[in-house]
C-alpha positions as CSV (number, residue, x, y, z in Angstrom):
1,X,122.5,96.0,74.4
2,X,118.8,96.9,73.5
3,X,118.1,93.9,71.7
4,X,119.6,92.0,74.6
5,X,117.5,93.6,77.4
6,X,114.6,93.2,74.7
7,X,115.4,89.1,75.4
8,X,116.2,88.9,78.9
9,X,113.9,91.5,80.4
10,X,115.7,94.8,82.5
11,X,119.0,93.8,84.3
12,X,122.5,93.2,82.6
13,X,125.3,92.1,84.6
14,X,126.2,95.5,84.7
15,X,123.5,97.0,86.1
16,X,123.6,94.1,89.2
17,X,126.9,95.4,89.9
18,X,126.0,98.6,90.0
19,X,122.7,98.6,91.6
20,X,122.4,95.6,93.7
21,X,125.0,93.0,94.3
22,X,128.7,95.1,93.4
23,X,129.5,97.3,96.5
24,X,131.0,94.9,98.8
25,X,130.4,92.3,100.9
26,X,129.0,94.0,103.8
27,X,126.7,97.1,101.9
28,X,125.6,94.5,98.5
29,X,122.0,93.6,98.5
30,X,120.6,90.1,97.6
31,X,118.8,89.7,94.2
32,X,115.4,89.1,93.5
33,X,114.6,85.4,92.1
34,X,114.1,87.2,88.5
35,X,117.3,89.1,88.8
36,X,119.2,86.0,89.8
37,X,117.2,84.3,87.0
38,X,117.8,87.1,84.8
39,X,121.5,86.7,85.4
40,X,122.1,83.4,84.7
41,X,119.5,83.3,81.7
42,X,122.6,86.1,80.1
43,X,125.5,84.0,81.4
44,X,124.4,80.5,79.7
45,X,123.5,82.3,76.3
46,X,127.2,84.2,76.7
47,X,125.6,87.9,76.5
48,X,128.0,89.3,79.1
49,X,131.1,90.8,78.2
50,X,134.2,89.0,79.9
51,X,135.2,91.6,82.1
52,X,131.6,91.7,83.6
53,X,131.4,88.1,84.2
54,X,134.3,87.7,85.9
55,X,133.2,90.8,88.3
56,X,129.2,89.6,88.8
57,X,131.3,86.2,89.6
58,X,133.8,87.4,92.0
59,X,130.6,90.2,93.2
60,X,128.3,86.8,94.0
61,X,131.6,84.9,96.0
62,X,132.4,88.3,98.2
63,X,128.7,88.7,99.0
64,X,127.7,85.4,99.4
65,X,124.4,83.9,97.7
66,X,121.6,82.9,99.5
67,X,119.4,79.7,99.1
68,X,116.8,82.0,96.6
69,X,119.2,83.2,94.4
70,X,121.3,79.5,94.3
71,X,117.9,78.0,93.8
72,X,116.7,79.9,90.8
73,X,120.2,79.6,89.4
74,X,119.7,76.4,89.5
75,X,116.1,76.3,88.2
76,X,117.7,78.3,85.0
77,X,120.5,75.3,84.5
78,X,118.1,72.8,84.7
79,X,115.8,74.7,82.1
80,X,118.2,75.6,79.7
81,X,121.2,73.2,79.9
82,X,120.2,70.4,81.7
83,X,119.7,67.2,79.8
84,X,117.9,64.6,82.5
85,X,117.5,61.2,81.8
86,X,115.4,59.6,84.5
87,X,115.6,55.7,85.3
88,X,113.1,53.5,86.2
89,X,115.3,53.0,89.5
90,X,115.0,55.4,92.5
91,X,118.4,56.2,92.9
92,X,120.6,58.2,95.7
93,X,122.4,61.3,94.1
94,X,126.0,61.8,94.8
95,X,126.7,65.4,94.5
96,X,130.5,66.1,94.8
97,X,132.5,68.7,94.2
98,X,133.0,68.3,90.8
99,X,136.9,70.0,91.0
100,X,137.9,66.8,93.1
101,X,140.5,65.7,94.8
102,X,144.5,66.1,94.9
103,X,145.2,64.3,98.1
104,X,143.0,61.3,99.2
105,X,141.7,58.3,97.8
106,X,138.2,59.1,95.9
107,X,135.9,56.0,97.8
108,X,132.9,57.0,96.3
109,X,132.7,54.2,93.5
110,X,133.4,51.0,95.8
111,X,131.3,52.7,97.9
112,X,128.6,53.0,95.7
113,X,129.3,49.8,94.1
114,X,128.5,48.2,97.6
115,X,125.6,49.9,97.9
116,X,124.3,49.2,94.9
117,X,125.0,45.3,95.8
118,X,122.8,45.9,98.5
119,X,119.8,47.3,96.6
120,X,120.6,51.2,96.7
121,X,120.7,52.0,93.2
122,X,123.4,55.0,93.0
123,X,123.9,58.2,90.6
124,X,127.2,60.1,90.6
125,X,128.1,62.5,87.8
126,X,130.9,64.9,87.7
127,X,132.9,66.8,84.4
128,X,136.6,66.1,83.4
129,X,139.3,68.8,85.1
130,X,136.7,70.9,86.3
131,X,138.1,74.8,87.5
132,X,139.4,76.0,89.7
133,X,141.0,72.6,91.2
134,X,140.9,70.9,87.7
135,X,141.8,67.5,90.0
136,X,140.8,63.9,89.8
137,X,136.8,63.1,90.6
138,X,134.7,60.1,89.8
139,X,135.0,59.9,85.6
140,X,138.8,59.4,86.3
141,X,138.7,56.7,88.7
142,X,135.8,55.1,86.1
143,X,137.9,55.4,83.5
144,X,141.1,54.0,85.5
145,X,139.2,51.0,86.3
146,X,138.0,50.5,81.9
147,X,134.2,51.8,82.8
148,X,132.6,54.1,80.0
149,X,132.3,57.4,81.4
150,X,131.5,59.9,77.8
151,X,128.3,58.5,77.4
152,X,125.0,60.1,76.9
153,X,122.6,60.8,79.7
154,X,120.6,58.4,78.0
155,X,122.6,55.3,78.5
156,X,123.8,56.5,82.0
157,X,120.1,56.0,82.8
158,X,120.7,52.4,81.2
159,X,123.5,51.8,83.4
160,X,121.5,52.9,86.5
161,X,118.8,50.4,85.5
162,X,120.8,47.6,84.2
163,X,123.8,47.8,86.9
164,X,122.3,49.6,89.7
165,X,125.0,52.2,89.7
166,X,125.3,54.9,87.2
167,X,127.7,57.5,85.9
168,X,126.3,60.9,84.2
169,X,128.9,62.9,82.2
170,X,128.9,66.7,82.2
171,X,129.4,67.7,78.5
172,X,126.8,65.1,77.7
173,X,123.9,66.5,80.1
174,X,125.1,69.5,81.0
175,X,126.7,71.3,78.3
176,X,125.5,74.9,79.3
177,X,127.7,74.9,82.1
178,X,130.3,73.1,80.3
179,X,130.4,75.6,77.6
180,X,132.0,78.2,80.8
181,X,135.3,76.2,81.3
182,X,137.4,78.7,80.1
183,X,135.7,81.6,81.7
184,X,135.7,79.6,84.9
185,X,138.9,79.1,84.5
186,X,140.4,82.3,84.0
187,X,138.5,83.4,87.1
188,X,141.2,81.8,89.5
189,X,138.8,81.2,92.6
190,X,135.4,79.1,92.3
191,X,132.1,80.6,91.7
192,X,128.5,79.6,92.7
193,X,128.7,77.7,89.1
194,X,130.3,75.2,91.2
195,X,127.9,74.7,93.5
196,X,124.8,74.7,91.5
197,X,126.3,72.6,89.2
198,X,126.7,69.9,91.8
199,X,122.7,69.6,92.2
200,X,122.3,69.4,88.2
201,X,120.3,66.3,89.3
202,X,120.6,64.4,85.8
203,X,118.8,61.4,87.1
204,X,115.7,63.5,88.5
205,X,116.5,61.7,92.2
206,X,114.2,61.6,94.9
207,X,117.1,61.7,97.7
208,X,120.5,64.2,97.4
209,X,123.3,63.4,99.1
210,X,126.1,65.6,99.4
211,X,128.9,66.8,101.7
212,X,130.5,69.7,103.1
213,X,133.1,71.9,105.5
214,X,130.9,74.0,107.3
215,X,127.5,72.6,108.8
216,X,126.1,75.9,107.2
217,X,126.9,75.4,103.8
218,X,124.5,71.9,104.2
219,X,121.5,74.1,105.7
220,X,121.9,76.7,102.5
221,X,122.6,73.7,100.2
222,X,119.2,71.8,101.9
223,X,117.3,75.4,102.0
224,X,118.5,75.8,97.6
225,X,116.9,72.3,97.1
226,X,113.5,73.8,98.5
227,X,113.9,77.0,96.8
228,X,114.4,75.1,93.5
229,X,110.9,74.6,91.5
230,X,112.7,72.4,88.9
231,X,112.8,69.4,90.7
232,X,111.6,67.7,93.5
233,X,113.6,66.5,96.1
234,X,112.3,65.1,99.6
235,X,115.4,64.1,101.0
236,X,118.8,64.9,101.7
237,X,122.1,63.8,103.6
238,X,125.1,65.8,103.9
239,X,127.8,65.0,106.0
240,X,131.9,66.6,106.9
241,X,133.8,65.1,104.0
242,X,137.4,65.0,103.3
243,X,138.7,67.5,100.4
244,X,134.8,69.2,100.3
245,X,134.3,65.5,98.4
246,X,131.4,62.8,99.7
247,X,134.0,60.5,101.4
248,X,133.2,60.9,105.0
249,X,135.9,62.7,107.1
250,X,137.5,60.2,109.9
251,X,137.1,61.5,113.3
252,X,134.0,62.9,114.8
253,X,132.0,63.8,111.6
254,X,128.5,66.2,112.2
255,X,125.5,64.5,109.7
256,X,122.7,66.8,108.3
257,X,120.1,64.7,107.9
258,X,116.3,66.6,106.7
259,X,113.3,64.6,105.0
260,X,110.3,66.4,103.4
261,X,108.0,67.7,106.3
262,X,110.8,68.7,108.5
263,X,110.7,72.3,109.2
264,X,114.8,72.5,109.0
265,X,117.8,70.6,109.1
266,X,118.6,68.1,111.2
267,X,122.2,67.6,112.6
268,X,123.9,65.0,114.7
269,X,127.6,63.8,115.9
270,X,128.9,60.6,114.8
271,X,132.3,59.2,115.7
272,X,133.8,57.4,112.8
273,X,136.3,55.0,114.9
274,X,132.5,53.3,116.5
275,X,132.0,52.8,113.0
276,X,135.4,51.0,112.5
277,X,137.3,54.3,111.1
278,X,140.1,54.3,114.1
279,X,142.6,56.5,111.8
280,X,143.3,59.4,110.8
281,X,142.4,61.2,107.6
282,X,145.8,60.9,106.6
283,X,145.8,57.5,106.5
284,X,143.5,57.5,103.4
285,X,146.0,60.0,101.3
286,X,147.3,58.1,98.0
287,X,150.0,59.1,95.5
288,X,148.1,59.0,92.9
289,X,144.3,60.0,93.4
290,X,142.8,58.4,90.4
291,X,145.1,55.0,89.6
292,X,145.3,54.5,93.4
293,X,141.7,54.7,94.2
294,X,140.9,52.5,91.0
295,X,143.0,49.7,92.4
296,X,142.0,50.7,96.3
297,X,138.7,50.1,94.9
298,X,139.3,46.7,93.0
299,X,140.7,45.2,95.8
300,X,138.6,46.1,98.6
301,X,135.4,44.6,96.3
302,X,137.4,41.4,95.9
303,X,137.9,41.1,99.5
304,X,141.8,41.3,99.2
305,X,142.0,44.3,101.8
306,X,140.7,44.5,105.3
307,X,142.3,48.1,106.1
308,X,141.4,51.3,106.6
309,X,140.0,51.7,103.5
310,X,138.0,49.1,103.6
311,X,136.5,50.8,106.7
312,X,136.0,53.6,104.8
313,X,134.6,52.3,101.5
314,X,131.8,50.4,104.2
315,X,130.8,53.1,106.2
316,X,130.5,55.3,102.8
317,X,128.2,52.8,101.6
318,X,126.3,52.4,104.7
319,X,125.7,56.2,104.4
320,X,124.2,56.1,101.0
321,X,121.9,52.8,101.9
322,X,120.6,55.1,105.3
323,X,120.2,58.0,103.0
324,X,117.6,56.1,100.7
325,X,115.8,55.1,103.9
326,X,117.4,51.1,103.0
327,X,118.4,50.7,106.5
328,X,116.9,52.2,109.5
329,X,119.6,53.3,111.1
330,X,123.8,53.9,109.9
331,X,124.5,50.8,112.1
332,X,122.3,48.7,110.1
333,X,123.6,50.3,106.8
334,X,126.9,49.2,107.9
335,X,126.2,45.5,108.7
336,X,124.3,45.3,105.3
337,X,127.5,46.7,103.9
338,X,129.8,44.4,105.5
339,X,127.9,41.6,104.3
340,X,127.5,42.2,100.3
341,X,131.3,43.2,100.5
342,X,131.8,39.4,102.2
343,X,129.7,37.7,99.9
344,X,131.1,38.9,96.7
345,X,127.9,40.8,95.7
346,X,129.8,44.2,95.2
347,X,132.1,42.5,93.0
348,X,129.9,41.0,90.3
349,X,127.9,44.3,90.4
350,X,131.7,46.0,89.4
351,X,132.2,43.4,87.0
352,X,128.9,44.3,85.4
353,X,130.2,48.1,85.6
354,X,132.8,47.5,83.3
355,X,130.9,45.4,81.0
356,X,128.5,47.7,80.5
């Protein structure tokens, strides 16, 4: 233990449960930046014991982290384990929950795709079974529809460039985190791993977008982005999405919308069905998440379904497009949308995904 505090400076795990962050969720105190850097410096070089992981985890959930703490966590995941590859594109980052989906289709690919058509270039990256969910996300609808997903961040930055839509695998430019699977697992309940982890940034992106339950979670998501010194984002969209993923929720949906010179978060209402999302979110619930969404995705591109989820897979899109400042307004996104998807743009840019 000497030679370890000799590394990593004065606080173990151990002494953060005891001294700051272990009484409970209404006496704990918050960590300083160092300690919180401290702390996660330990858990990526796997100093702690097991037993005091798993309590500084469970500790951090009970207490709740605030935007310093999540922001030099991630700061220390980005030093340490982060592998970036930037393209020459200025792409959107999608930054989903990266334990996915058990019950709805995943529309994020057609929706990027579509985008992408229309001149947003898109990133998404996600890990394979991720805890504590360990359900389908984005490399399982890729690799349903025959697109590379173990690739290096390097060629992910290729794909960006060459395709306009881009795929960045965990193990490949994260493996830090990676490396905690089964310690995440074992845990039962996620951690603040998976939310850091979802603004890993591997694509050094100007513009985050991102979505959540709780309109707080976007201003402490928005607030950790500004509280991060390892990268530099100046914009960010969140908005309600179904299963904590980015596919907008149907119904009246609050957007968190904040640019670089805003003091804080914006929010505002939309209502889906004036967007043409008249349904419910049950009507975009599949059998089978990945396979379903693969071929959801397929045909809506080719024009062969004019259905809710084509609805859906538009509006997504017309999201991302406002969120790079593409369109002025979601309305505009939306009609930009409609029109790649009629022309047959998004498809050939799918095509080239695949070819890649």
């Amino acid at each position: 233990m000497a030679q370890a505090t000799q590394e990593f400076g004065d606080w173990p795990l151990r002494r953060l449960m005891t001294e700051v962050v272990g009484s409970g969720h209404k006496s704990a105190d918050d960590m300083t930046r160092d300690q919180a850097r401290e702390a996660f410096q330990r858990i990526l070089a796997g100093e702690p014991d097991h037993t005091t992981l798993g309590a500084f985890w469970l500790a951090n959930r009970w207490k709740r982290n605030n935007a310093e703490e999540l922001g030099a966590y991630v700061d220390v995941m980005r030093e340490e384990s982060v592998v970036t590859a930037e393209p020459d594109a200025d792409p959107v980052d999608c930054g989903a929950n990266y334990d996915g989906k058990g019950r709805s289709a995943i529309l994020g690919v057609a929706a990027g795709v579509v985008a992408a058509a229309a001149g947003t270039p898109i990133v998404v990256h996600s890990g394979d079974r991720v805890p504590t969910q360990k359900q389908d996300s984005y490399k399982h609808v890729l690799d349903e529809l025959g697109v590379r997903t173990e690739i290096g961040p390097g060629e992910s930055a290729d794909m960006v460039d060459e395709v306009g839509f881009g795929y960045y695998y965990q193990p490949e430019f994260n493996p830090g985190i990676h490396a905690l699977w089964d310690r995440r697992d074992n845990m039962g309940v996620r951690t603040f791993v998976n939310t850091v982890e979802t603004l890993a940034n591997p694509a050094n992106a100007d513009v985050h977008l991102g979505s959540f339950y709780h309109l707080p979670f976007a201003v402490k998501m928005t607030d950790t982005l500004q509280a991060a010194e390892s990268q530099d984002v100046s914009r960010t969209l969140f908005f309600q999405g179904m299963e904590g993923y980015d596919d907008v929720r149907p119904g009246t949906t609050v957007v968190g919308e904040w640019s670089e010179g805003d003091e804080e978060l914006a929010d505002f209402e939309i209502k889906t069905a004036n967007y043409g999302m008249d349904f419910e979110s049950e009507d975009l619930e599949v059998e089978d998440v990945a396979a379903d969404s693969a071929a959801i995705t397929e045909e809506v591109l080719a024009g062969d379904r004019d259905d809710q989820f084509a609805d859906a897979v538009a509006l997504n899109a017309a999201l991302r497009i406002y969120a790079r400042e593409d369109a002025d307004s979601i309305d505009e996104g939306l009609e930009t949308a409609r029109d790649v998807l009629a022309s047959g743009e998004a498809e050939a840019v799918l095509d080239d995904l695949q070819d890649f």
